[in-house]
C-alpha positions as CSV (number, residue, x, y, z in Angstrom):
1,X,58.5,87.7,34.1
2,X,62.1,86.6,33.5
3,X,62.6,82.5,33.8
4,X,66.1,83.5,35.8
5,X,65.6,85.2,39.0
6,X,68.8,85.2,40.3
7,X,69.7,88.7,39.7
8,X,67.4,89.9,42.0
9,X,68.7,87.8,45.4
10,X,72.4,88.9,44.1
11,X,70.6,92.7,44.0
12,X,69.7,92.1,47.5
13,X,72.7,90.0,49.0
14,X,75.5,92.2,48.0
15,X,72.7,95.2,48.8
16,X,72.0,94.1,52.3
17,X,75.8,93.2,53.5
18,X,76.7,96.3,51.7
19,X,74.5,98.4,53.7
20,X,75.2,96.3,56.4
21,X,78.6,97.5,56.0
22,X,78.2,100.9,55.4
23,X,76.4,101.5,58.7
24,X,78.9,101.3,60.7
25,X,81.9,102.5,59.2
26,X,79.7,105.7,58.1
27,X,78.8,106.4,61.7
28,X,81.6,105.7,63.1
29,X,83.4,107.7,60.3
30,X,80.6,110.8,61.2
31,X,80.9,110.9,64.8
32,X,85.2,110.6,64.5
33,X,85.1,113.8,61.8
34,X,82.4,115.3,64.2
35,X,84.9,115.7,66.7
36,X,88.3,116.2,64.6
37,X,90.3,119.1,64.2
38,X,93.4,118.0,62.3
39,X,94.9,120.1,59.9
40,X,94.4,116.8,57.2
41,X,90.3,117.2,57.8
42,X,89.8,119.1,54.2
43,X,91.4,115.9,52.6
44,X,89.8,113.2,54.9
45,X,86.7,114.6,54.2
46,X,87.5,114.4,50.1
47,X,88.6,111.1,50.3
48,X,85.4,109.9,52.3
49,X,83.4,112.0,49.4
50,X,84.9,110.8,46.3
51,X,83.3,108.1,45.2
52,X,80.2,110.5,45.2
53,X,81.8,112.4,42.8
54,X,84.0,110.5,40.4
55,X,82.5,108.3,38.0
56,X,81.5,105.0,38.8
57,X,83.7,103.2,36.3
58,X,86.5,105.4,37.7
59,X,85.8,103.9,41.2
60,X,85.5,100.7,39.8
61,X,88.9,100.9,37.8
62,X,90.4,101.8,41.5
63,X,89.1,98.9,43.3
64,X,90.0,96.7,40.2
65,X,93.5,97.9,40.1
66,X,93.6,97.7,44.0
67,X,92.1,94.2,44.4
68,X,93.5,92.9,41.1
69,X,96.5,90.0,40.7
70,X,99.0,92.7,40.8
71,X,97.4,95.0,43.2
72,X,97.9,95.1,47.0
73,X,95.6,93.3,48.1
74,X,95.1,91.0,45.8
75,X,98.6,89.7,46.5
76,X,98.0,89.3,49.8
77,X,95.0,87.4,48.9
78,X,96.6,85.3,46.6
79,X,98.5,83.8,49.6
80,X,94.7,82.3,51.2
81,X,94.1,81.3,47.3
82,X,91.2,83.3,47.4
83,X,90.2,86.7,45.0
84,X,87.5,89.7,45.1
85,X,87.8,90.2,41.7
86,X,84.8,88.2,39.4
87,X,83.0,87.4,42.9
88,X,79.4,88.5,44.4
89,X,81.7,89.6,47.0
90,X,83.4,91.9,44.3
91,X,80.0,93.2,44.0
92,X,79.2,93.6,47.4
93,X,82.5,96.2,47.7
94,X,82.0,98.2,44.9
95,X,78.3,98.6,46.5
96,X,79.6,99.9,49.7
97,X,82.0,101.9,48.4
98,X,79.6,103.9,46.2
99,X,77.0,104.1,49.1
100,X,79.7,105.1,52.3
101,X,79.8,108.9,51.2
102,X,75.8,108.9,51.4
103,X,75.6,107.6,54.7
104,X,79.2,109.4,56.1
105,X,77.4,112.8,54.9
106,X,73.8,112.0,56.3
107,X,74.9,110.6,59.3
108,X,77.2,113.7,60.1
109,X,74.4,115.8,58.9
110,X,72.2,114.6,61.4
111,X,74.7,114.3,64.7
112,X,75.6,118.1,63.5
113,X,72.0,119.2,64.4
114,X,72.4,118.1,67.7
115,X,72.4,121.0,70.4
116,X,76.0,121.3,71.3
117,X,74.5,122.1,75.1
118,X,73.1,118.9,75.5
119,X,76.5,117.2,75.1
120,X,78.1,119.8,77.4
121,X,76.0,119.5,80.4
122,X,76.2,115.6,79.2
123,X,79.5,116.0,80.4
124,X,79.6,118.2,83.6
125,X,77.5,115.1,84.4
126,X,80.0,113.1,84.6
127,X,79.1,111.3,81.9
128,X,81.7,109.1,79.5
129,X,82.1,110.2,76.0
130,X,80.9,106.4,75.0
131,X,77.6,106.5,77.3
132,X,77.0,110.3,75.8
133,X,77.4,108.6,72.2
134,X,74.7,105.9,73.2
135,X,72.5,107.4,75.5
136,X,72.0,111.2,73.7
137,X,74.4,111.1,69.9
138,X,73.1,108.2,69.0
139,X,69.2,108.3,69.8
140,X,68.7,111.6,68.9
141,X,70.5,111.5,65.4
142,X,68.4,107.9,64.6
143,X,65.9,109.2,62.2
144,X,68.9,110.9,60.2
145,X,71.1,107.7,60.4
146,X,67.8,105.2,59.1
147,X,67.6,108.1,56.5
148,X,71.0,108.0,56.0
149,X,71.0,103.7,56.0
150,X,67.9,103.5,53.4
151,X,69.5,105.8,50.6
152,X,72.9,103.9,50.9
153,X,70.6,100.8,50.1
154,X,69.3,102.2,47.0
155,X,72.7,103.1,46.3
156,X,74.3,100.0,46.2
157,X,70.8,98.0,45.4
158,X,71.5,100.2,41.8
159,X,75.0,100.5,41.4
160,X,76.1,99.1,37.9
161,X,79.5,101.0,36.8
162,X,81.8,99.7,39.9
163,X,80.4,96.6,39.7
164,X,80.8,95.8,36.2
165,X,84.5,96.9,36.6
166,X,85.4,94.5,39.6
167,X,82.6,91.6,39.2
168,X,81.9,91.6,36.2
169,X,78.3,90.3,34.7
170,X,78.3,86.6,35.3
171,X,74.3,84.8,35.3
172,X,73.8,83.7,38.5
173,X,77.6,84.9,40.6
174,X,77.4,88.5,39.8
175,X,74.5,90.2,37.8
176,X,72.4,92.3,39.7
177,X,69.4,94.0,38.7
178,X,70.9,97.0,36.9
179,X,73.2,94.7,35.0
180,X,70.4,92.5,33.9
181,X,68.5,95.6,32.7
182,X,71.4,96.7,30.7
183,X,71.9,93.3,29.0
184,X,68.4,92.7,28.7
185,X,67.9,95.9,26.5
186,X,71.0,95.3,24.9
187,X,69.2,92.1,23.4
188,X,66.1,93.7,22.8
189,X,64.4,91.9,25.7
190,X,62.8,95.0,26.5
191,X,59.8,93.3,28.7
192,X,62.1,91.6,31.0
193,X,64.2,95.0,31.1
194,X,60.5,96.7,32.3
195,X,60.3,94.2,34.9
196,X,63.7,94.2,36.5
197,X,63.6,98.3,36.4
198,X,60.2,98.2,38.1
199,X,61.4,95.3,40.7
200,X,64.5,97.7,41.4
201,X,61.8,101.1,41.4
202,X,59.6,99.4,43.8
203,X,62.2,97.9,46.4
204,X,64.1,101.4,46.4
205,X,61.0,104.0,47.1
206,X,59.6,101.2,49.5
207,X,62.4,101.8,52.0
208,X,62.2,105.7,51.3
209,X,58.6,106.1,51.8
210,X,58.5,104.1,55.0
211,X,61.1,105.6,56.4
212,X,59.6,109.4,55.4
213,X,55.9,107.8,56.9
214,X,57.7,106.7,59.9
215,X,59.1,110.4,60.6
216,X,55.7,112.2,59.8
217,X,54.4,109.5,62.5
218,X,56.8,110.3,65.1
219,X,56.3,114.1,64.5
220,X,52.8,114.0,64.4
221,X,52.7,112.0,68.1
222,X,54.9,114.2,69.2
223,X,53.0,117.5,68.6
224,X,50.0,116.2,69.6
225,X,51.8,115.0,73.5
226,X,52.9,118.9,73.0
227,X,49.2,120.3,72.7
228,X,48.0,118.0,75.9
229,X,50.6,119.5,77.9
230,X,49.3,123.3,77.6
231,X,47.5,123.0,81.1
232,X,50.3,121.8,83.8
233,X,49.9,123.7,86.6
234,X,52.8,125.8,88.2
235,X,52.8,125.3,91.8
236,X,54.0,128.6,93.1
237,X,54.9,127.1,96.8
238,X,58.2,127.0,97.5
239,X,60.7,124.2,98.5
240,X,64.1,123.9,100.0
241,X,66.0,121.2,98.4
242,X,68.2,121.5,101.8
243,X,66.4,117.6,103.0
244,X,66.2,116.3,99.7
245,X,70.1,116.5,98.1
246,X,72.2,114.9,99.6
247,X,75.8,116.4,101.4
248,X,78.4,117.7,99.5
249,X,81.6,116.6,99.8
250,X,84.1,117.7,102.5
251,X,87.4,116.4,101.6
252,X,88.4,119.8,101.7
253,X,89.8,121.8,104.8
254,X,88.1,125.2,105.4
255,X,91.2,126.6,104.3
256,X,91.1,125.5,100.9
257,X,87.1,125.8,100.1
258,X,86.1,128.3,97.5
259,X,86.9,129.1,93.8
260,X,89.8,130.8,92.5
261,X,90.0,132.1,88.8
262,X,92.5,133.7,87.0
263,X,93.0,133.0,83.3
264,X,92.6,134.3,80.3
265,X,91.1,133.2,76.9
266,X,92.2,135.2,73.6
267,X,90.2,134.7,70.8
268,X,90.1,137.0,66.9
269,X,88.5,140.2,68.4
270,X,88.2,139.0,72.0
271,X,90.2,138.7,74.9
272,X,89.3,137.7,78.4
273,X,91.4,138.6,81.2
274,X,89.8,138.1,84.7
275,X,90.7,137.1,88.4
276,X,88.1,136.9,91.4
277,X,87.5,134.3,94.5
278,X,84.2,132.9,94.9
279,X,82.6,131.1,98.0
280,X,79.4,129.7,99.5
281,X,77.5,133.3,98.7
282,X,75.8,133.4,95.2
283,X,78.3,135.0,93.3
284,X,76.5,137.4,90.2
285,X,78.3,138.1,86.9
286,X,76.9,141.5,85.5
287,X,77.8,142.9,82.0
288,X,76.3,143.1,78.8
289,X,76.2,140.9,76.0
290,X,79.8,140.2,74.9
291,X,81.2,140.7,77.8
292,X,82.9,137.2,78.2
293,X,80.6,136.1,81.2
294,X,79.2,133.0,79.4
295,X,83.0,131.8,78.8
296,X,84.1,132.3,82.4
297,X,81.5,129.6,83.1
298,X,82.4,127.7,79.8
299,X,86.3,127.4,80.7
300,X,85.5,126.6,84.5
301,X,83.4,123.6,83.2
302,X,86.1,122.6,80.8
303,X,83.9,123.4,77.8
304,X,86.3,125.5,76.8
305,X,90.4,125.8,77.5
306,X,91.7,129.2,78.7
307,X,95.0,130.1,77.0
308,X,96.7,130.4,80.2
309,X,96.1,130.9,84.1
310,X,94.8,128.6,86.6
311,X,91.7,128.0,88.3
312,X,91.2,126.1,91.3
313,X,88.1,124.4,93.5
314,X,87.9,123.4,97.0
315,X,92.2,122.7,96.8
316,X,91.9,120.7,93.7
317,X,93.3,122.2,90.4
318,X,91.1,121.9,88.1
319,X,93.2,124.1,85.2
320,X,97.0,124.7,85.1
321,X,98.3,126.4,82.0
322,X,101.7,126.1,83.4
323,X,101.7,122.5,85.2
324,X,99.9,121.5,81.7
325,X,97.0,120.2,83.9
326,X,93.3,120.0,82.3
327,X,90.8,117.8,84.0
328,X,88.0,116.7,81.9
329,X,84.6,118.3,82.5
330,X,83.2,114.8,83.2
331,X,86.1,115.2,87.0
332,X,85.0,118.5,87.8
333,X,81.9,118.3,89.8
334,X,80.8,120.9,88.2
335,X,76.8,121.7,87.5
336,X,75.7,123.7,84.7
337,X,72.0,125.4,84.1
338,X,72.5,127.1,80.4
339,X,69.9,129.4,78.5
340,X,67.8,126.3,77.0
341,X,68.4,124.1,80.0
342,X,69.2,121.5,77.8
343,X,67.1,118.8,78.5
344,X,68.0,115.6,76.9
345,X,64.7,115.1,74.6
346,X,65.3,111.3,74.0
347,X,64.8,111.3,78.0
348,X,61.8,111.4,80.1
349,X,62.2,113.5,83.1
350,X,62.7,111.2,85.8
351,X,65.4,109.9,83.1
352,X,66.8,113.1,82.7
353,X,67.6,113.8,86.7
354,X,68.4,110.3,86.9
355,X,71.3,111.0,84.3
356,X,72.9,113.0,86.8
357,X,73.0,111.0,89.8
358,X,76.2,109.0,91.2
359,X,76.9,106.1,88.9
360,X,76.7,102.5,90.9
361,X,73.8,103.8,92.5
362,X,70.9,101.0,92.9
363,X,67.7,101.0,91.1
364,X,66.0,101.3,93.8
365,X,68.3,104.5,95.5
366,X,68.4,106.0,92.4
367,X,64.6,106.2,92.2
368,X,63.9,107.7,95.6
369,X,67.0,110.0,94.8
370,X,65.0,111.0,91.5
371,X,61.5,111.4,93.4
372,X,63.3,113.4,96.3
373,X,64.5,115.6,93.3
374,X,60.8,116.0,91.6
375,X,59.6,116.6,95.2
376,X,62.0,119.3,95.6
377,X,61.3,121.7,92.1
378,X,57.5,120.4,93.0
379,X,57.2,118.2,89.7
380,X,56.2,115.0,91.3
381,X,54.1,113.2,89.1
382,X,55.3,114.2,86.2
383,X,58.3,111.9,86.4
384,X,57.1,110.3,82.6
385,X,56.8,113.4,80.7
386,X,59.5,114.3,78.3
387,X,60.4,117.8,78.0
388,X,58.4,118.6,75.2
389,X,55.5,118.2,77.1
390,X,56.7,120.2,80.1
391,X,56.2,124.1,79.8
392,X,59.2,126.4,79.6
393,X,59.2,126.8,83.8
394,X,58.7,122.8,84.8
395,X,61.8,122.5,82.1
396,X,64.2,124.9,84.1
397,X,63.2,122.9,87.3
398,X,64.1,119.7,85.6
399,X,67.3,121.0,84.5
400,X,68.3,122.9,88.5
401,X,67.1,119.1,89.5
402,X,69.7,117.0,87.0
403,X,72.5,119.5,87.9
404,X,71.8,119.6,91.5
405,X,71.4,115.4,91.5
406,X,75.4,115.4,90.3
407,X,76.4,117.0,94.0
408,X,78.0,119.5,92.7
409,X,80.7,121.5,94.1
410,X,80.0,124.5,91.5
411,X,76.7,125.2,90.2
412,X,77.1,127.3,86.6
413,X,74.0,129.3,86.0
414,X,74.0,130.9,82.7
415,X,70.9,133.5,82.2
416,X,68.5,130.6,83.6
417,X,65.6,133.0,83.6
418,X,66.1,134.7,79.8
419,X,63.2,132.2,78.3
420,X,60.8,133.1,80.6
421,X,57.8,135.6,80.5
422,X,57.9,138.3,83.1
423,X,55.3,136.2,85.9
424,X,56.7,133.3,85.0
425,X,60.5,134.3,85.6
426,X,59.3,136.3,89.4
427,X,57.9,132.9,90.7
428,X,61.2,130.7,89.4
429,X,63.7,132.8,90.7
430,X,62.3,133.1,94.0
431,X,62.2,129.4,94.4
432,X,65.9,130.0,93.1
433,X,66.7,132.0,95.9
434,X,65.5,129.9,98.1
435,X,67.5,126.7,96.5
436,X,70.2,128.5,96.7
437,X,70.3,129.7,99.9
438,X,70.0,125.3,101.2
439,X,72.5,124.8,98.7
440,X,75.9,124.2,100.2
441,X,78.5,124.6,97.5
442,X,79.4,128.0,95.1
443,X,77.4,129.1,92.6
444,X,78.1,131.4,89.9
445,X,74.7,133.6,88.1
446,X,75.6,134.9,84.6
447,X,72.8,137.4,83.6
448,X,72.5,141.1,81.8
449,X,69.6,142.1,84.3
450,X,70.8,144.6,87.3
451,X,68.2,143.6,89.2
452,X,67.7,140.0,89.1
453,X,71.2,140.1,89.8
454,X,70.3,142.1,92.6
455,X,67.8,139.9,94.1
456,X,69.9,136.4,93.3
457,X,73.1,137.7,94.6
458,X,75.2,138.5,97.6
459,X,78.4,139.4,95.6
460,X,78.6,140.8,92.3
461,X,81.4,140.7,89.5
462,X,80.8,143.6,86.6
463,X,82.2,142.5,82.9
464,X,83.0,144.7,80.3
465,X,84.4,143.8,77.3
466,X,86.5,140.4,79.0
467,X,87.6,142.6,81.7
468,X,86.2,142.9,85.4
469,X,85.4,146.3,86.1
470,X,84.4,146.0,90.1
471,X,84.2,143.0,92.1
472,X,82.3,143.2,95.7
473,X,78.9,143.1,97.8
474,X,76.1,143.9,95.5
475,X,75.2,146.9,98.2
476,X,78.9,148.7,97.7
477,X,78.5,148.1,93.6
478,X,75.2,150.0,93.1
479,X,75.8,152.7,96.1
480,X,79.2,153.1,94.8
481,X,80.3,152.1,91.4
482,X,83.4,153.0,90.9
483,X,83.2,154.1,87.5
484,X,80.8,155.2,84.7
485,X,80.6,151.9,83.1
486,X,79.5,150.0,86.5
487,X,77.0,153.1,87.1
488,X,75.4,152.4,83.8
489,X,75.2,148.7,84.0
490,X,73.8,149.2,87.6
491,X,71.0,151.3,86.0
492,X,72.1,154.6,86.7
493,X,71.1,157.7,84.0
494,X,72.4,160.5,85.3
495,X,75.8,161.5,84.5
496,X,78.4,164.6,84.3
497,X,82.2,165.3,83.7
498,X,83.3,166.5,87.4
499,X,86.1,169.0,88.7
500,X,87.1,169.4,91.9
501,X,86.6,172.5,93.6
502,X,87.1,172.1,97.0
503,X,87.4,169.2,99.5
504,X,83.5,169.3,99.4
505,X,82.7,170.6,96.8
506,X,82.8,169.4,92.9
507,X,81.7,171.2,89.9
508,X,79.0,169.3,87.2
509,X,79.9,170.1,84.0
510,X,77.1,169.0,81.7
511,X,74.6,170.4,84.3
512,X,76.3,174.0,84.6
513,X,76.3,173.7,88.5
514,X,78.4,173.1,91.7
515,X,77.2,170.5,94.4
516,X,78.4,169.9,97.7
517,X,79.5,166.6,98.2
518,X,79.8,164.6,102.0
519,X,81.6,161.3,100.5
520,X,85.3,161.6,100.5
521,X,86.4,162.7,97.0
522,X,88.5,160.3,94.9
523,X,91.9,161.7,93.7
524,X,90.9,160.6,89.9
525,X,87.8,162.0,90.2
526,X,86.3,161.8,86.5
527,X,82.4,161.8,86.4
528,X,79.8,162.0,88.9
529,X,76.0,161.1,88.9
530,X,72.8,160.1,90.7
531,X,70.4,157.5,90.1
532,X,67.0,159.0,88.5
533,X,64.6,157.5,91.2
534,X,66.9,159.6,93.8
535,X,66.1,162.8,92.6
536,X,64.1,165.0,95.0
537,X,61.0,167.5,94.1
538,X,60.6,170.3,96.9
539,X,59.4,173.4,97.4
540,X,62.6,174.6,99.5
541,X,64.6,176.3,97.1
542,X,67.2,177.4,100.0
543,X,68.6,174.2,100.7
544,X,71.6,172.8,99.2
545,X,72.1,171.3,96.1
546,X,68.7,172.5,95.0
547,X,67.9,174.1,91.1
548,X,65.1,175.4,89.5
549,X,64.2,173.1,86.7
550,X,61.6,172.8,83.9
551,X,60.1,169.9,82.3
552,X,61.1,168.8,78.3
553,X,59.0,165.2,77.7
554,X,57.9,162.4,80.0
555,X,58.0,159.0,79.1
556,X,55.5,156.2,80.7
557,X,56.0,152.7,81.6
558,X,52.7,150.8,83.7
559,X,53.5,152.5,87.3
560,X,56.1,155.1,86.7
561,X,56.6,158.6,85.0
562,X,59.8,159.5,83.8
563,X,60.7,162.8,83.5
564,X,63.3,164.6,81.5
565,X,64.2,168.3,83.2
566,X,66.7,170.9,82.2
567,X,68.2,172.9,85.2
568,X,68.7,176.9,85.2
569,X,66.4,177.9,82.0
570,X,63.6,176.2,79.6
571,X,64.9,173.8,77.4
572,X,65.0,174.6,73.4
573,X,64.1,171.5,71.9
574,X,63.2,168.0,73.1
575,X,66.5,167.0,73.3
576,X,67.5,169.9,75.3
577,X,67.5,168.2,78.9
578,X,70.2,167.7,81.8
579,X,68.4,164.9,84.2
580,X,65.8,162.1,84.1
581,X,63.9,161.7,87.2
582,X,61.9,158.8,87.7
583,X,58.4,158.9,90.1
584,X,55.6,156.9,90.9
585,X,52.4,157.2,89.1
586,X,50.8,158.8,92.1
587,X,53.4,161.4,92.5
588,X,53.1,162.5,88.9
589,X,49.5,162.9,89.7
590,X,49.9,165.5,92.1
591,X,52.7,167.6,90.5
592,X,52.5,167.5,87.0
593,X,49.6,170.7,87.0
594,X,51.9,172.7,88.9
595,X,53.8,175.6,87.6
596,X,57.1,175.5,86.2
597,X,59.9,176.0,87.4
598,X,59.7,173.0,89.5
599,X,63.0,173.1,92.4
600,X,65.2,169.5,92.7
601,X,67.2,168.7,94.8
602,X,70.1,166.4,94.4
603,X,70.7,164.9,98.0
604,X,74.7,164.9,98.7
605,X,74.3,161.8,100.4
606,X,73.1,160.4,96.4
607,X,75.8,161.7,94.9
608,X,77.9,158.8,93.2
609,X,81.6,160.2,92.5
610,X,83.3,157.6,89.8
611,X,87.1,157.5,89.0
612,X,88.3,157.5,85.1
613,X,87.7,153.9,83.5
614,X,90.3,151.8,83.7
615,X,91.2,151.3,80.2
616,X,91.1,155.1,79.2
């Protein structure tokens, strides 16, 4: 053991203020290039990297030349009578210079692995960007940042080449550790060069190894609250939250309630172009994936910016491409319910509803407003859980419960039932429907699924491609899509290229027949069809609108049969077919023994006449 232990309490001084330091300015640094956008990122981002790169003594020759007699600063330091260079606190700086880019790139590292939702819903909560850095940034990137903080201390707890370029190796001022190792084999004082490299080895994995321990802990704890949570019940009563939330706002005249959209959004290989109203009645946007219904939500949350248009809420403006008006998401009164609800994991669930609420509110107001929420989605009691210990259903409740707690004026809902299993997604969106139909303000239901659309719904938007296709009641969409497109999405299977014939009459193509028809007949008449459930079996081949027909395959789901027929003749091949027709289990029972041809009728009163599409 050396006689001189100063080395190591330099090691550890300019270590420590270094990391000290470093912690800051790298997360600060992190979070700032999380966010920016500049065009002068690339070279930001090289600067804040370089001393990773460049050789020490390269970084060392910088800082010399920069804090040197002649340099900049050192001039302006020569006015205090006071230099850097030759100084532990030379040491310290070349230390933090050589351990920012470690921390910068772990601490962005980690803040980039935080869901982009949670920060989003963060904000149609109202919430600041300072309180979202603290309350859901911050916490959840920790274990990356202490990560982050303990390799920039082994760093700068073994930088040598900086150092040795701006403070120099003076006994007792500035020699650390690695310069005492290097000196001490340089004189052949190779035990006191073991000791100081095995002081240095032991102090560095220390840190790592606690910090690695400390994460297996917390992951460990935190699967095993997961596995206790397997048996929460699911109530499957239903509550209004019609008692529990309180009024919504009526600063607005009658006149000027309701939401009005009209924008547009172009993006490389996509462009949205849409305008509809909303009001008080569920309003359902149905497409397919890709068909910009998630960004219609997005830009009237102020997640995203449309290119140009407007869109207004209850009188107030919330987007003006032309007045330049853009109010934050955080002004917008504006609840969203995404795919993954969201949940901020840092957050228990009384926490997590609580985030929502007014700000100013008391303690005390702001707990019986949280247990009047639980009440509501039936989660009472489970105020202390955190979502991981909630199952996929009591999560979605949390998340309708945070986003109805911000009295919204909009509620987004964007595929809130995709997660979950088929029993699981029936009982939820019953209790939606019954949520919604307390809730006093618009709300806007993105999903893919005809029928849950159906069953959420009262009005109904169709999407295809950025485009709406139809906008009305639910009822005039599926008994009367006006195109091909709408008729598919709306689960029809039946189609054929249509000519008019007479006033009542229209020829089929595909199906090499003419049907009478009561509807009127639409001037661009392009395609009719019928829906396969429609389809009649009789024995009354004398009516109307009534073919012999012979059966190709069948295909079988749990309570139906659907069968695939060809009309006039026997089919050729499996693919030879004209109509699916789609009957109960029971039904097939009784008919499928009987002998072919088989007569159906297609009901003129089923008929579904569709117009060109509106892009052809």
């Amino acid at each position: 053991m050396p006689q001189d232990l100063s080395p190591l309490w330099i090691s550890l001084k300019t270590s420590l203020l270094a990391t000290f330091i470093t912690f800051f300015i790298g997360i600060a640094a992190a979070y700032w290039m999380l966010g920016y956008r500049g065009k002068g990122k690339s070279l930001i981002e090289g600067l804040f990297v370089a001393p990773l790169i460049l050789p020490p003594t390269v970084v060392g020759f910088i800082l010399l030349v920069f804090f040197g007699k002649n340099g900049p600063a050192g001039k302006l330091m020569q006015a205090f009578d006071f230099s850097i260079v030759f100084t532990w606190y030379g040491a310290a700086i070349a230390a933090t210079v050589v351990s920012f880019p470690l921390m910068y790139k772990t601490a962005l590292g980690a803040f980039e692995q935080i869901d982009q939702n949670l920060l989003r819903v963060a904000r149609t909560l109202s919430a600041t960007e300072s309180t979202i850095f603290w309350r859901i940034s911050l916490p959840l990137a920790l274990p990356g940042i202490l990560a982050a903080t303990t390799l920039a201390f082994a760093r700068a707890l073994g930088e040598f080449g900086a150092t040795l370029m701006l403070a120099g190796n003076i006994p007792g001022q500035t020699q650390t550790i690695p310069m005492a190792i290097y000196f001490a084999v340089e004189a052949g004082a190779m035990d006191e060069a073991w000791f100081w490299a095995i002081a240095i080895m032991v102090i560095s994995l220390s840190g790592i190894i606690a910090v690695n321990l400390w994460q297996e802990l917390r992951e460990k704890r935190g699967a095993g609250e997961q596995g206790g949570s397997g048996s929460l019940a699911l109530s499957t009563q239903h509550s209004a939250l019609s008692t529990q939330h309180p009024a919504l706002s009526t600063q607005h005249s009658t006149s000027e309630s309701g939401l009005l959209v009209d924008i547009e959004k172009i993006l490389p290989g996509f462009h949205l172009k849409v305008a509809f109203a909303a009001n008080d009645r569920p309003l359902g946007l149905l497409g397919g994936s890709g068909a910009g219904k998630s960004m219609i939500l997005r830009c009237i949350a102020g997640i995203e910016t449309p290119t140009k248009g407007r869109i207004v809420l209850n009188g107030r403006v919330l987007f003006d491409s032309q007045q330049g008006i853009n109010i934050p998401s955080r002004d917008r009164r504006i609840g969203l319910l995404v795919q993954n609800y969201a949940l901020f994991p840092n957050m228990t669930v009384t926490q997590n509803v609580a985030f929502g609420l007014p700000k100013g509110l008391s303690k005390l107001a702001t707990k019986q407003q949280v247990a009047a929420q639980l009440i509501a989605v039936q989660l009472e009691g489970l105020g202390d859980r955190y979502p991981h210990q909630l199952s996929g259903g009591q999560q979605q409740r949390v998340a309708l419960a945070r986003a109805l707690a911000s009295q919204p004026e909009v509620l987004l809902l964007d595929e809130p039932f995709s997660a979950l299993d088929t029993h699981l997604r029936s009982q939820l969106e019953q209790q939606m429907v019954t949520t919604l139909a307390s809730y006093q303000g618009i709300t806007l239901f993105v999903t893919h699924n005809m029928e849950e659309a159906y069953r959420v719904c009262t009005n109904l938007l169709v999407m295809e491609q950025g485009k709406a296709i139809q906008h009305g009641s639910k009822n005039d969409i599926f008994e009367r899509p006006a195109t091909v497109s709408v008729a598919q999405l709306t689960g029809c299977k039946n189609f054929s290229d249509a000519v008019i014939k007479t006033s009542q009459e229209v020829e089929a193509v595909d199906w090499g027949c003419r049907l009478r028809v009561i509807q009127p007949i639409p001037d661009q008449l392009s395609s009719l069809g019928i829906r396969a459930h429609q389809l009649i079996f009789t024995n009354d081949s004398s009516q109307d609108n009534t073919f012999p027909c012979w059966l190709v395959k069948t295909s079988e789901t749990p309570h139906r049969m659907t069968l695939f027929l060809k009309l006039h003749s026997a089919h050729s091949n499996s693919n030879d077919y004209h109509l699916q027709a789609e009957v109960f289990k029971e039904k097939w029972a009784t008919m499928k023994d009987q002998p072919l041809p088989w007569y159906v009728r297609l009901d003129p009163l089923r008929l579904i006449l569709m117009e060109r599409e509106f892009n052809e």
